[in-house]
BAKOL-341657 format. One line per 3 residues: number of its first residue (from 1); their letters; for each residue x, y, z of C-alpha. Coordinates in pm, 1 decimal. Example, Ala and Ser with C-alpha at 12.3 -4.5 7.8 and 13.67 -1.06 7.14 Angstrom:
BEGIN
1) AS) 1230.0/-450.0/780.0; 1367.0/-106.0/714.0 .
! end
This chain:
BEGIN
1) XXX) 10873.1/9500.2/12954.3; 11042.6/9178.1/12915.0; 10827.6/8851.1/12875.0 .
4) XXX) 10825.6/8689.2/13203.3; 11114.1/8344.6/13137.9; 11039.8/8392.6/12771.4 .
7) XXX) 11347.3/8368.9/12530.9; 11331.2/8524.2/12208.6; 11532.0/8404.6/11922.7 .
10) XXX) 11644.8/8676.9/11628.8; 11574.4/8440.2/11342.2; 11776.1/8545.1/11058.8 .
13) XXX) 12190.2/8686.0/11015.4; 12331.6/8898.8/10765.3; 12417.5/8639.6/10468.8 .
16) XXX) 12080.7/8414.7/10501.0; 12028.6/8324.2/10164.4; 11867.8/8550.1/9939.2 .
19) XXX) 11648.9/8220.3/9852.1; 11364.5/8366.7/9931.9; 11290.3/8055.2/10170.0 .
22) XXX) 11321.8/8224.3/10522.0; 10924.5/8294.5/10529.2; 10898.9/7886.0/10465.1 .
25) XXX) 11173.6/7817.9/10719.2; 11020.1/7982.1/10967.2; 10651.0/7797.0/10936.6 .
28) XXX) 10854.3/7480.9/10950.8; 11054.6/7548.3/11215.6; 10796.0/7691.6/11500.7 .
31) XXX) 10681.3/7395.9/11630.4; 11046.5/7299.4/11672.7; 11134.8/7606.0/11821.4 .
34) XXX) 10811.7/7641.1/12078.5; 10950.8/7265.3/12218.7; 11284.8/7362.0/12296.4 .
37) XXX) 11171.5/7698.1/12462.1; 11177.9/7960.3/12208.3; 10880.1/8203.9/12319.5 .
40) XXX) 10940.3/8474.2/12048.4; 11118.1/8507.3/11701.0; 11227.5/8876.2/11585.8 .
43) XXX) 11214.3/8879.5/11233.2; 11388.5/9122.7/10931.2; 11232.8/9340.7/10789.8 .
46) XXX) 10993.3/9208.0/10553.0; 10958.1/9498.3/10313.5; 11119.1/9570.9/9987.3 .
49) XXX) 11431.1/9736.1/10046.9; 11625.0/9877.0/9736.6; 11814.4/9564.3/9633.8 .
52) XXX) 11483.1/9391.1/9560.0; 11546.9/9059.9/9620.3; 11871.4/9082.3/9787.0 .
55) XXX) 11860.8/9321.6/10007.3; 11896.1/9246.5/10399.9; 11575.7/9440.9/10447.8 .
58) XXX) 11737.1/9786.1/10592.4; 11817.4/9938.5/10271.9; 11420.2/10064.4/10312.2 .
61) XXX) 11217.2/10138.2/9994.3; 10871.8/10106.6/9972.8; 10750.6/9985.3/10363.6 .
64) XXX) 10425.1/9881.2/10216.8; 10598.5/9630.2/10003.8; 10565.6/9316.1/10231.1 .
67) XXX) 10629.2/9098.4/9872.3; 10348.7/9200.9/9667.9; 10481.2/9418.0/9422.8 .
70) XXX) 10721.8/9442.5/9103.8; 10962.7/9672.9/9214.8; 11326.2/9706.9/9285.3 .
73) XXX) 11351.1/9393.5/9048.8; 11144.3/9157.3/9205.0; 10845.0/9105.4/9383.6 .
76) XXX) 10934.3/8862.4/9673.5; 11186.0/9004.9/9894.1; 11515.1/8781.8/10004.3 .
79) XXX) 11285.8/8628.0/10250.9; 10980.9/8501.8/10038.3; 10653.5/8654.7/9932.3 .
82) XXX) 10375.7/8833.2/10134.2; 10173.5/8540.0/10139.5; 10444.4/8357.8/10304.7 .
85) XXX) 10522.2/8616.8/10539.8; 10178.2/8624.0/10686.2; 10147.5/8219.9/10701.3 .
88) XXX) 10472.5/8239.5/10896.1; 10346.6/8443.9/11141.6; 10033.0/8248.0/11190.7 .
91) XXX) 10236.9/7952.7/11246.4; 10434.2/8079.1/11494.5; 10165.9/8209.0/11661.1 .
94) XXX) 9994.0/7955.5/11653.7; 10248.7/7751.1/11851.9; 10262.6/8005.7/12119.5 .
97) XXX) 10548.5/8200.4/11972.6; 10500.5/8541.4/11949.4; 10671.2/8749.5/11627.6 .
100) XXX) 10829.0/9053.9/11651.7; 10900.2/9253.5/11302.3; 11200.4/9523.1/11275.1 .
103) XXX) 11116.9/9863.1/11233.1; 11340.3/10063.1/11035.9; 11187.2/10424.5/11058.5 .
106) XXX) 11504.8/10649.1/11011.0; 11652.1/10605.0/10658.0; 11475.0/10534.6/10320.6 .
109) XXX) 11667.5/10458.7/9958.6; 11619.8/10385.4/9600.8; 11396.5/10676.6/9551.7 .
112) XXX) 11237.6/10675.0/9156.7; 11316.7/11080.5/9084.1; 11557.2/11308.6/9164.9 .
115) XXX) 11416.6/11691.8/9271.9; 11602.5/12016.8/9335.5; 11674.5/12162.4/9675.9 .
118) XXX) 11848.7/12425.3/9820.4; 12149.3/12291.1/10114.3; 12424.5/12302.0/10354.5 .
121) XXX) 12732.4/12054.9/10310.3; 12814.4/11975.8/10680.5; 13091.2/11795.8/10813.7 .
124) XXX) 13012.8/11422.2/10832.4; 13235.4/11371.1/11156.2; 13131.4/11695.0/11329.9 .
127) XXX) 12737.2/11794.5/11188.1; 12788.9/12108.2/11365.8; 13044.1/12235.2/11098.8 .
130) XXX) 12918.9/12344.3/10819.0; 13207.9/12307.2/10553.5; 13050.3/12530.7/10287.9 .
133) XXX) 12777.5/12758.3/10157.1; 12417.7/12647.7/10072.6; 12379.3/12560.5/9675.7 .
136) XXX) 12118.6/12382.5/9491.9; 12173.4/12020.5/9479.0; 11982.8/11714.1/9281.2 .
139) XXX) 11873.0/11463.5/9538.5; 11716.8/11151.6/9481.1; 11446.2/11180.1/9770.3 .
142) XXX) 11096.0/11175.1/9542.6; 10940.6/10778.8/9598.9; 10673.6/10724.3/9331.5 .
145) XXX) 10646.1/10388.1/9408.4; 10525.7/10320.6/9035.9; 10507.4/9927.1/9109.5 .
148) XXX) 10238.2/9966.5/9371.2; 10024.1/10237.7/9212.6; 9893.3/10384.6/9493.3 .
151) XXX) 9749.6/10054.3/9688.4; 9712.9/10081.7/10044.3; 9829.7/10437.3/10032.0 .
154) XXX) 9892.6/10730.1/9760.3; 10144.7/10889.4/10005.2; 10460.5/10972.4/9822.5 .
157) XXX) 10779.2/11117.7/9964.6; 10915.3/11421.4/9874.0; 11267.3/11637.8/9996.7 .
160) XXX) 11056.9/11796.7/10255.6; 10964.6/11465.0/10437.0; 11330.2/11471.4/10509.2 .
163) XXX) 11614.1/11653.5/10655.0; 11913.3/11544.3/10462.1; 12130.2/11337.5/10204.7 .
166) XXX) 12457.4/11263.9/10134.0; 12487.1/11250.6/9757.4; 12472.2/11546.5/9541.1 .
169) XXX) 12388.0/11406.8/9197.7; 12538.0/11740.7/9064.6; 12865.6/11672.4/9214.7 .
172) XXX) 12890.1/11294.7/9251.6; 13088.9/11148.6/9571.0; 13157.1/11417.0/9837.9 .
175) XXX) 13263.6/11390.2/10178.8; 12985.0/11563.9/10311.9; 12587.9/11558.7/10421.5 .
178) XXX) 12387.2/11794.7/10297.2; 12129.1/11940.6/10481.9; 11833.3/12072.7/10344.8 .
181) XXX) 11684.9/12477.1/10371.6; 11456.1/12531.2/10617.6; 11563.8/12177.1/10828.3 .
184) XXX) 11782.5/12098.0/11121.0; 11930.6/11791.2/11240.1; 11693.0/11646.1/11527.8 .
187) XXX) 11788.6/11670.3/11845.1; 11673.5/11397.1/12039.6; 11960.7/11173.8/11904.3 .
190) XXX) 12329.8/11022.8/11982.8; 12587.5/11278.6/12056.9; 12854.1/11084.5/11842.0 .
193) XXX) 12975.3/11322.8/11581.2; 12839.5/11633.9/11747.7; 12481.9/11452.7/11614.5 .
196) XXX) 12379.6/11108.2/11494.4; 12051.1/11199.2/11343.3; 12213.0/11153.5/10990.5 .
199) XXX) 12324.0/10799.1/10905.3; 12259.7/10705.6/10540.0; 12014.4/10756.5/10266.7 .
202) XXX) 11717.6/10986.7/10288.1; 11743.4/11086.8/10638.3; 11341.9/11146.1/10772.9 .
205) XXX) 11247.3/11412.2/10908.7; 11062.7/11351.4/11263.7; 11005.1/11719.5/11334.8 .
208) XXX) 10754.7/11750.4/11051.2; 10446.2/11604.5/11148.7; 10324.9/11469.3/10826.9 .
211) XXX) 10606.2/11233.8/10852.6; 10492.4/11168.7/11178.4; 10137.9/11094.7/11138.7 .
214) XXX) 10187.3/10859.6/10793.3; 10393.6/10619.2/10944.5; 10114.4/10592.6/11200.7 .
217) XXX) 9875.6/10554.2/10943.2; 10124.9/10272.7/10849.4; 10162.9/10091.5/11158.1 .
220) XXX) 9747.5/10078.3/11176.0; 9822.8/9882.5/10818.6; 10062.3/9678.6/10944.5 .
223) XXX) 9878.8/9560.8/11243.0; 9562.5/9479.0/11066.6; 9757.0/9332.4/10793.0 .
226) XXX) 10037.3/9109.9/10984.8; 9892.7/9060.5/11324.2; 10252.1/9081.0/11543.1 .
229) XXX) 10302.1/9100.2/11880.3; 10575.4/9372.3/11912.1; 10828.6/9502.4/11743.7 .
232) XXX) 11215.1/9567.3/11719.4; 11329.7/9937.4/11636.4; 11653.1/9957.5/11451.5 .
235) XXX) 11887.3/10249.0/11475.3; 11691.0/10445.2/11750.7; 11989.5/10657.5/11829.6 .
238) XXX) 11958.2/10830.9/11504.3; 11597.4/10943.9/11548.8; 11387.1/11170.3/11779.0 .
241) XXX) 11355.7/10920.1/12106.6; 11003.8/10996.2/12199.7; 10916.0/10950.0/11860.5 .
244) XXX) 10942.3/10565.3/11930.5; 10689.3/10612.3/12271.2; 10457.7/10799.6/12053.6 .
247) XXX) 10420.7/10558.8/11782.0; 10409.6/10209.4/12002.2; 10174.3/10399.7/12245.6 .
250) XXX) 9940.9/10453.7/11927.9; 9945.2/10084.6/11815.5; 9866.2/10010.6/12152.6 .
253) XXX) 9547.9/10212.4/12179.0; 9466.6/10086.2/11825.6; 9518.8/9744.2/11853.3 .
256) XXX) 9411.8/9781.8/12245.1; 9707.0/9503.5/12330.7; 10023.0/9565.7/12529.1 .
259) XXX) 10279.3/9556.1/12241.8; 10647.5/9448.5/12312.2; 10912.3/9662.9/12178.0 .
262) XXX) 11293.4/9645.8/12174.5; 11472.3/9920.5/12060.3; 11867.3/9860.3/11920.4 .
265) XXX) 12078.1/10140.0/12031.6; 12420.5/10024.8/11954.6; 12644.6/10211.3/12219.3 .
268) XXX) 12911.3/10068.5/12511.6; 12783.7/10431.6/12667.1; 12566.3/10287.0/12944.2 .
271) XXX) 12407.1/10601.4/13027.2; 12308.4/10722.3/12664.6; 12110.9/10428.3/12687.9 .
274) XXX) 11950.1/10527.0/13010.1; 11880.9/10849.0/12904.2; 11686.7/10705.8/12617.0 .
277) XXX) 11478.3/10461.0/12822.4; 11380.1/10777.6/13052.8; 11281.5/10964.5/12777.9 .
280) XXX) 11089.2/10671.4/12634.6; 10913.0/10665.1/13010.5; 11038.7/10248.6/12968.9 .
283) XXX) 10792.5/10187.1/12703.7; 11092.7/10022.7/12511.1; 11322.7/9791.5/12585.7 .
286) XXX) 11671.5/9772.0/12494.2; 11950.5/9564.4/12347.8; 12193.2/9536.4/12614.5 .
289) XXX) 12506.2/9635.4/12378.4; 12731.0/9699.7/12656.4; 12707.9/9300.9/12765.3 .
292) XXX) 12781.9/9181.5/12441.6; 13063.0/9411.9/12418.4; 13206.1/9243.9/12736.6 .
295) XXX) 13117.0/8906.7/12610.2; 13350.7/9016.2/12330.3; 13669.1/9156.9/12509.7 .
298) XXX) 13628.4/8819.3/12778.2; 13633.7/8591.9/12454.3; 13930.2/8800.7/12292.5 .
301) XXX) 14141.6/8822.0/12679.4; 14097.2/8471.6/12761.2; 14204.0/8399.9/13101.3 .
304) XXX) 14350.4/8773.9/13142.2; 13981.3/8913.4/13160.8; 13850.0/8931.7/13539.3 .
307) XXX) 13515.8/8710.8/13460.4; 13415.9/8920.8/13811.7; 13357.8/9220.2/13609.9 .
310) XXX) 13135.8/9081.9/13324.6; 12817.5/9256.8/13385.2; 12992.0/9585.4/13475.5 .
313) XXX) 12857.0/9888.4/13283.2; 12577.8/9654.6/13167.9; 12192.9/9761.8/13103.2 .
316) XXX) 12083.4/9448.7/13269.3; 12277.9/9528.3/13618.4; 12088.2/9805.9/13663.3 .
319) XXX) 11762.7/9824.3/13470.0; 11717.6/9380.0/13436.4; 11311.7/9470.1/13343.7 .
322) XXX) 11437.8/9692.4/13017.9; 11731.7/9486.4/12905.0; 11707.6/9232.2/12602.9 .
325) XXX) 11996.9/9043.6/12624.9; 12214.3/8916.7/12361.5; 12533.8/8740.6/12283.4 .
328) XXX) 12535.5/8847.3/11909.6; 12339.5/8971.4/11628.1; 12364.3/9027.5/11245.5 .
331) XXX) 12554.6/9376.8/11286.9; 12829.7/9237.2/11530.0; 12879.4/8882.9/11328.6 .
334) XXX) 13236.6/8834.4/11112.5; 13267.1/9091.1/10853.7; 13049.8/9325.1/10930.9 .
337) XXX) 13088.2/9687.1/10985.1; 13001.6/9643.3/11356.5; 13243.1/9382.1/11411.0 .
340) XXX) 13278.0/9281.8/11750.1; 13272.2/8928.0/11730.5; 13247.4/8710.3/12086.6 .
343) XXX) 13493.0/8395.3/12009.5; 13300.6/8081.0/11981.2; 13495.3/7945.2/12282.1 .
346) XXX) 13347.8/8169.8/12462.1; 12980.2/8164.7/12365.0; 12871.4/7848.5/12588.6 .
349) XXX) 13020.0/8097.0/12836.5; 12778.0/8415.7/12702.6; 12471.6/8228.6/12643.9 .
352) XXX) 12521.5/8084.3/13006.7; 12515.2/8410.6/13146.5; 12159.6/8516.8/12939.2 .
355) XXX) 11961.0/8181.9/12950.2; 12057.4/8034.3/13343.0; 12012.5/8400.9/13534.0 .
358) XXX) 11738.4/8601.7/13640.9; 11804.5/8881.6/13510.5; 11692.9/9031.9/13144.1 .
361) XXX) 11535.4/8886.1/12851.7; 11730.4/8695.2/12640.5; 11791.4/8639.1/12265.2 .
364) XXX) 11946.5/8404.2/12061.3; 12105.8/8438.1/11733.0; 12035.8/8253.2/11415.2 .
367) XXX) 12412.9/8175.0/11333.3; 12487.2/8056.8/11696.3; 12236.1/7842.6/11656.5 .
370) XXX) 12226.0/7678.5/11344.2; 12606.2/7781.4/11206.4; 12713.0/7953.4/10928.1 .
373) XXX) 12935.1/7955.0/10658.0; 12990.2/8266.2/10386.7; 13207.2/8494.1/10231.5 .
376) XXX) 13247.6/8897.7/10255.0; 13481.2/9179.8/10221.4; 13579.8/9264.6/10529.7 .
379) XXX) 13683.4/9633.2/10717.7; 14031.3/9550.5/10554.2; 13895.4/9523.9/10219.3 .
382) XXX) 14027.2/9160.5/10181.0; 13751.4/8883.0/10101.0; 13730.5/8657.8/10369.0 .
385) XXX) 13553.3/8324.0/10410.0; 13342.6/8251.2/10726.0; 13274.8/7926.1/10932.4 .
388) XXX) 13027.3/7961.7/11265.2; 12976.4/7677.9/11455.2; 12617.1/7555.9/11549.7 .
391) XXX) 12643.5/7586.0/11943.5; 12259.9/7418.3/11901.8; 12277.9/7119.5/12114.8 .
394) XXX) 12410.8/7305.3/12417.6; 12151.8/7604.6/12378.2; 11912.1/7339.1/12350.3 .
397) XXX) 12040.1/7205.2/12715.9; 12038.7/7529.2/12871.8; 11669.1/7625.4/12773.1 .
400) XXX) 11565.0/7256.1/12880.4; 11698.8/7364.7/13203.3; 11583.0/7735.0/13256.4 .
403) XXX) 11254.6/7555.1/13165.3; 11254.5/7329.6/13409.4; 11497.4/7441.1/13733.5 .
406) XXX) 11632.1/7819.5/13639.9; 11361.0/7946.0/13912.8; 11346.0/8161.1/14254.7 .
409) XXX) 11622.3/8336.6/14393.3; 11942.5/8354.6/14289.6; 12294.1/8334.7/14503.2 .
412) XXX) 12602.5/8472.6/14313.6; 12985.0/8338.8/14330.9; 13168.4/8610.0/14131.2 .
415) XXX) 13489.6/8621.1/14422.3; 13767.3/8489.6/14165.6; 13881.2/8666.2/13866.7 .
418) XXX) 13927.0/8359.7/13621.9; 13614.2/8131.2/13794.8; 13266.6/8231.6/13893.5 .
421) XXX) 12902.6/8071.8/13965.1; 12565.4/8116.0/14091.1; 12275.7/7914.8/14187.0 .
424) XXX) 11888.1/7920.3/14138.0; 11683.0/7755.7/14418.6; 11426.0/7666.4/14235.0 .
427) XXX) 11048.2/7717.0/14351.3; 10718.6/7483.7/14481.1; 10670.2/7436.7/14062.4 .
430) XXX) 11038.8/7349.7/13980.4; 11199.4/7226.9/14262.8; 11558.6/7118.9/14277.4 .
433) XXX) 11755.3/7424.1/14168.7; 12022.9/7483.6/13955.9; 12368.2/7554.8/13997.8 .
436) XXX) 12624.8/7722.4/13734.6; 13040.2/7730.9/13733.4; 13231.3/7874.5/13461.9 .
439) XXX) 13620.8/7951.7/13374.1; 13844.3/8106.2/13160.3; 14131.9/7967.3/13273.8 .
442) XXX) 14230.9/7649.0/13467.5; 14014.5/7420.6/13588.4; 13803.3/7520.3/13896.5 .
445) XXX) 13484.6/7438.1/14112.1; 13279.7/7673.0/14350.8; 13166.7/7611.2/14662.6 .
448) XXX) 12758.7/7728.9/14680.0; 12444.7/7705.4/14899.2; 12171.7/7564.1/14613.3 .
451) XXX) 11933.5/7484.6/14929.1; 11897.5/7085.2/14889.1; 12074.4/6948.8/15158.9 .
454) XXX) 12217.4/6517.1/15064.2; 12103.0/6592.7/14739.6; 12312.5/6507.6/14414.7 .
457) XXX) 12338.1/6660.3/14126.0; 12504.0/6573.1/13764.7; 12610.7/6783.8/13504.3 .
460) XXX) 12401.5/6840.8/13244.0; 12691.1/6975.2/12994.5; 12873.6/6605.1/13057.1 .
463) XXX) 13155.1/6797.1/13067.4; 13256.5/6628.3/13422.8; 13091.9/6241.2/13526.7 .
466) XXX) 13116.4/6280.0/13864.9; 12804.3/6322.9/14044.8; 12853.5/6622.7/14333.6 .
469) XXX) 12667.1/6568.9/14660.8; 12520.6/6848.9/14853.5; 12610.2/6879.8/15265.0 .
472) XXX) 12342.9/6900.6/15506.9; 12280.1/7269.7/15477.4; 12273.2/7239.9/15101.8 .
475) XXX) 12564.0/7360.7/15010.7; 12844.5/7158.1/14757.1; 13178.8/7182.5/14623.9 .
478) XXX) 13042.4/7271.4/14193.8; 13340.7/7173.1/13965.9; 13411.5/7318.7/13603.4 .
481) XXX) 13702.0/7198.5/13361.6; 13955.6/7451.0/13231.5; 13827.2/7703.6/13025.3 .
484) XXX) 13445.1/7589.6/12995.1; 13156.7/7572.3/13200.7; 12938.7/7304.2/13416.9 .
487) XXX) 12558.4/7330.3/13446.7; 12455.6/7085.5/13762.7; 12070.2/7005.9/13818.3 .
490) XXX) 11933.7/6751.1/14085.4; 11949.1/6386.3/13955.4; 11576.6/6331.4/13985.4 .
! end
């Protein structure tokens, strides 16, 4: 599945600007990007979501919205019009990056008209309790889409195109999800909470097969309309797993190309995540959540965490051909709901261990990148103010050299708990190898066969001047400074 050295870049966080200039950003960027060695950029989702012009893009309204329309308060969404969303993408693409847009198929909000329905409250932290008797409740779940008026498609969703809610407009705020007569929670979902189909807004309904076959209909639209080359599926532990199979598998008959997909299913349970890849028959990739989550505790444990166990319970030590992975992303960032944030000390660390390996296909994230600086609320209910540093200039380094010596096989050093390495021994193409030391505690060096025997090698990080001269067997003696890492190429 994964894009064979590729490196895909998930070009947006959380508090981008509602500006309306990411669309822009994006065309001016790609050339920029496709030098340094970015091969694919997953967008957000570029419909209108129900804070208009603010929203994040998973707060899904209308998903035929792409910025065309005056609804939710604007017409643009918070990352520029339709018109720039579609020059974006033929930018990229036309730079050799390929664009990947987020799917969010599970939840939709904002409807225009509240309808009556019969339905059970359940218990929001055990859906297999119901915690009261069925009752007629107003639900907003009828979408109108008055804005639009029926261009591109009259569809319109009604209470039976999903399963449940959790507002009762009769009652106001309850602890409770109501689900509807006649429905059931799907099956095919996360355990957590008995069953994770629910998780906010109109909840769709994948068992009826209306709702199957429109958002087919609107994937053909999407296709002929944006051109991408893959896609990202958000939340897919909340929905019917196959689901996902059956709809890429549909757009790839249509469009008759082998589109990418990455799913994000947000769990440290390595095997939930194998069970949905089987059921999925590996048509979709996945986030490698487990990783990042040990990126995390390493950063938070400092020199206490055994770096030898860092890919333990990982997706990409044991299925490297399915795993995207990642250091962070826009749900794990500062402030977010998802917090799990990997220390920035750390990240040269993390993004070592995705760009320099073999393994997995890896993504970078927008605020690592470029920085960030904002303001939220956080889980405490304090307001906090942000500041992420850009870690550009080294990313920057370590895709210049997984371009250029990150090839052939690959020896691993992981024998100390506080200092580990590996090499690459390059190929015919890129000769030379690479070889990698990192530590999170005192300084440190490895000694490791990189097959170039009385060769010398510098590293690239200029975190050490010394130059390190290989034996004549090609091995060498790799040093790394306290608590950082060393990246050592051939001196040419």
């Amino acid at each position: 599945m994964s894009e064979t050295n590729g490196v895909m870049m998930q070009y947006f966080h959380w508090y981008n600007q509602p500006d309306g200039n990411l669309w822009t950003e994006v065309a001016q960027k790609a050339q920029e990007l496709a030098d340094v060695g970015i091969t694919a950029l997953w967008l957000p989702p570029a419909y209108k979501g129900i804070g208009g012009g603010y929203d994040v893009g998973y707060g899904v309204y209308d998903l035929y919205d792409l910025g065309e329309f005056d609804q939710k308060g604007s017409i643009r969404t918070k990352y520029g019009t339709k018109e720039e969303y579609l020059n974006a993408i033929k930018k990229a693409q036309s730079v050799g990056i390929h664009i990947y847009a987020d799917m969010v198929f599970n939840h939709r909000m904002g409807a225009d008209e509240a309808e009556e329905v019969k339905a059970t409250p359940y218990n929001p932290h055990n859906r297999h309790e119901a915690i009261g008797e069925q009752k007629t409740i107003k639900a907003w779940t009828h979408f109108t889409f008055p804005g639009r008026k029926g261009k591109y498609s009259d569809f319109e969703l009604h209470w039976w195109d999903f399963d449940s809610v959790d507002y009762n407009a009769y009652e106001g705020e309850e602890d409770a999800i109501y689900l509807f007569e006649g429905k059931s929670f799907d099956q095919g979902v996360d355990l957590e909470h008995g069953n994770y189909d629910y998780l906010m807004g109109c909840n769709v309904d994948f068992s009826y097969q209306e709702v199957r076959e429109t958002l087919k209909q609107w994937g053909e639209w999407y296709m002929d309309t944006t051109g991408v080359d893959g896609f990202r599926f958000d939340a897919v532990k909340h929905v019917e797993a196959e689901f996902f199979a059956e709809w890429l598998n549909h757009l790839r008959a249509y469009t008759k190309t082998d589109l990418f997909a990455v799913g994000e299913y947000w769990s440290y349970e390595v095997e939930a995540l194998h069970h949905f890849i089987t059921v999925t028959d590996g048509h979709v990739a996945l986030f490698d959540a487990p990783l990042h989550y040990n990126f995390s505790a390493a950063s938070k444990q400092g020199s206490d965490y055994d770096l030898r166990t860092i890919f333990d319970n990982s997706l990409v030590k044991n299925e490297p051909a399915l795993a995207v992975t990642l250091v962070e992303n826009h749900d794990s960032q500062p402030l977010q709901s998802l917090e799990s944030v990997v220390e920035g000390w750390f990240k040269p660390h993390a993004y070592a261990m995705i760009l320099l390996r073999s393994e997995g296909y890896p993504c970078i994230f927008y605020a690592d990148y470029y920085g960030a600086h904002y303001k939220d609320t956080g889980n405490d209910g304090e307001e906090h103010e942000v500041w992420l540093d850009s870690h550009q200039w080294l990313i920057d380094k370590y895709l210049w050299v997984r371009q250029n010596y990150a090839y052939g096989e690959q020896y691993d050093y992981f024998d100390h708990p506080n200092t580990v390495g590996w090499t690459r021994l390059g190929n015919d193409d890129h000769p030379g190898g690479v070889a990698v030391v990192l530590t999170n505690g005192e300084a440190g060096f490895k000694t490791m066969e990189i097959g170039q025997a009385n060769r010398e090698y510098m590293d690239v990080t200029e975190h050490i001047e010394e130059r390190v001269t290989t034996d004549e067997n090609g091995w060498g003696d790799f040093p790394c400074p306290a608590g950082s890492i060393s990246v050592w190429i051939p001196v040419d």
